[in-house]
C-alpha positions in Angstrom: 125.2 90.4 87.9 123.7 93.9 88.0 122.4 95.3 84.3 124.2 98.2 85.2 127.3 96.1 84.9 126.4 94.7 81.5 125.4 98.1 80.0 128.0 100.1 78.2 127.2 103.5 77.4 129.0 106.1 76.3 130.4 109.0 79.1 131.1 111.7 76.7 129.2 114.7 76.6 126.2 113.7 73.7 126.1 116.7 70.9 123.5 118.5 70.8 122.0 121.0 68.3 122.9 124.6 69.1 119.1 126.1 69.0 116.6 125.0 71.5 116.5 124.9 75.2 118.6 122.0 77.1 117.8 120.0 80.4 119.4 117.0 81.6 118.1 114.1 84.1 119.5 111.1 86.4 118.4 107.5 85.6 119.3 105.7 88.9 119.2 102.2 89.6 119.4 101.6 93.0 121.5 98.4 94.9 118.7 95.6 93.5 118.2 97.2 89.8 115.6 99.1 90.5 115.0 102.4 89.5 113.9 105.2 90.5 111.1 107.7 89.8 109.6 110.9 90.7 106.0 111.9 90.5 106.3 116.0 89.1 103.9 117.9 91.1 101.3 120.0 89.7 102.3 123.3 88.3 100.3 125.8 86.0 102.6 126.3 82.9 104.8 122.9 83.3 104.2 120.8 80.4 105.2 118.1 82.7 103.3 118.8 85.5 102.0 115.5 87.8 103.8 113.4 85.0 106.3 110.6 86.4 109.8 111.5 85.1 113.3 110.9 85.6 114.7 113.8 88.1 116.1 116.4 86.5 115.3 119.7 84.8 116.5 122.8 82.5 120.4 123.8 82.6 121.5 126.5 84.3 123.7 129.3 82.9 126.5 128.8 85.8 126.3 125.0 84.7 129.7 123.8 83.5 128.2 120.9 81.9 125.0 119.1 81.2 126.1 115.9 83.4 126.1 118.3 86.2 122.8 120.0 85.5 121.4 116.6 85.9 124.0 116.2 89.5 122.7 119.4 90.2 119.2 119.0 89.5 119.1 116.0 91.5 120.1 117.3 94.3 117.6 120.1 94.3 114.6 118.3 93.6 115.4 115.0 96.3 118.1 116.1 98.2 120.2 113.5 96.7 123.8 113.1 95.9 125.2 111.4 93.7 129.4 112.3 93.9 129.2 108.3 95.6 127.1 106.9 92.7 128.9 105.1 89.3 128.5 106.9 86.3 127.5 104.2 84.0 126.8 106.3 80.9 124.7 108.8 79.0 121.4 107.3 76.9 120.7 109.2 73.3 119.4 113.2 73.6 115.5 113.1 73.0 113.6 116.3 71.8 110.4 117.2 73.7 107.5 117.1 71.2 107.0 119.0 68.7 104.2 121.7 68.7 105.9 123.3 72.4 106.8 127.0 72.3 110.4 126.2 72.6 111.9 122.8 72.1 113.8 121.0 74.5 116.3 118.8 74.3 117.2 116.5 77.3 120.0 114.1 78.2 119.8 111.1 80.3 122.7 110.2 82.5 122.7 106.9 84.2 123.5 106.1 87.4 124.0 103.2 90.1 123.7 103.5 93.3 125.0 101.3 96.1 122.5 102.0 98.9 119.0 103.7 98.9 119.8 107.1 101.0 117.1 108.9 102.8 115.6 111.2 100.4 114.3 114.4 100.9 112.0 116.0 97.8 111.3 119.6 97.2 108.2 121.8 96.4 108.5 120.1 92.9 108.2 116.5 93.7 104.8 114.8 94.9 106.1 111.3 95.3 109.0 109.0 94.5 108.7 105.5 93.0 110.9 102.4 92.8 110.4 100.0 90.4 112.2 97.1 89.1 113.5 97.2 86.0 113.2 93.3 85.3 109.5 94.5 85.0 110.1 96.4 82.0 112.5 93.8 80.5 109.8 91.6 80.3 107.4 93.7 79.2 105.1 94.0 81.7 101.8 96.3 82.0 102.5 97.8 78.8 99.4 99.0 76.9 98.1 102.2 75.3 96.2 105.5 76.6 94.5 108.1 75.6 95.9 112.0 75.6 94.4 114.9 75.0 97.3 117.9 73.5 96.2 120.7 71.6 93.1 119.8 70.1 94.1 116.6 69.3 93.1 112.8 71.0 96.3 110.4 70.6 96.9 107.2 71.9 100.0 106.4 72.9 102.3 104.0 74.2 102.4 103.2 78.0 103.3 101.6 81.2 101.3 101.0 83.9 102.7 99.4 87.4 101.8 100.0 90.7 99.6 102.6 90.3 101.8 104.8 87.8 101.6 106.2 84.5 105.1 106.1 82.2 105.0 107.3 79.1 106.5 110.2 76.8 110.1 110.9 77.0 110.5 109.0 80.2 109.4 106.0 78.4 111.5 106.6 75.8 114.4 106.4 78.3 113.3 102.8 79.4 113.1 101.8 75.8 116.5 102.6 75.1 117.7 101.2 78.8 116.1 97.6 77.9 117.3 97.9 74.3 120.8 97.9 75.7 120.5 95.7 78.2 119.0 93.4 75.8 122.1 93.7 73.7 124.7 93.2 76.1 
């Protein structure tokens, strides 16, 4: 049994606080419960920039809805659609950290896929990575780094496989993915 089939999340729209900017991305687990990454490429002024994320970005003004910001985003940044995927749920909203100019608050949707397709990422995508998520379940490669952010040397949480660096929000996301999986 997939964990996609064991996870029950909610498909409402989350709430949100009215101040702040909004964004939304697409957890996708593909036919074997992996999921997928993108490396961000490297832009001056993108607090994300070369980071490994979740694809996805900022909402739109013409966006009816944050669940298709993330549909939208997708699409944009691998060429993927997902009107064939299952909509398995929404994880909680996370805030981006505190000490940005203007806060962001982001939205998870989950998704499964059937098949890989071919993808095709844009200007903003360096690479694409598909890992199990068994992996994470059983906790491996997780450790600590070090980050430098405003001054300031933190170490924080972290997982390293295959040559990639999660941490941060995206991180976050897979926390709260294994803590339901766990539970169901």
């Amino acid at each position: 049994m997939s964990v996609t089939d064991r996870l029950r999340l909610p498909t409402d729209v989350p709430t949100l606080p009215p101040e702040g900017r909004r964004a939304a991305v697409s957890v996708i687990f593909g036919p074997e419960d992996e999921l997928l990454f993108i490396h961000r490429a490297e832009r001056v002024g993108d607090l994300w920039s070369g980071h490994m994320a979740f694809p996805g970005g900022r909402e739109d003004p013409d966006d009816p809805s944050l669940l298709h910001t993330a549909l939208r985003e997708t699409h944009e940044e691998l060429g993927l659609d997902l009107s064939g995927a299952t909509l398995v749920g929404a994880l909680s909203p996370l805030s981006s950290p505190r000490g940005v100019q203007k806060v962001m608050q982001v939205v998870p949707w989950v998704f499964r896929l059937p098949v890989w397709p071919a993808l095709r990422p844009n200007e903003e995508v360096a690479g694409v990575s598909r890992l199990a998520f068994g992996r994470f379940l059983a906790r491996e490669a997780r450790g600590t780094f070090e980050y430098d952010w405003q001054g300031t040397t933190w170490t924080l949480p972290c997982v390293r496989l295959d040559g990639t660096l999660l941490w941060g929000m995206t991180l976050r996301m897979v926390d709260e993915l294994i803590e339901h999986a766990e539970r169901a």
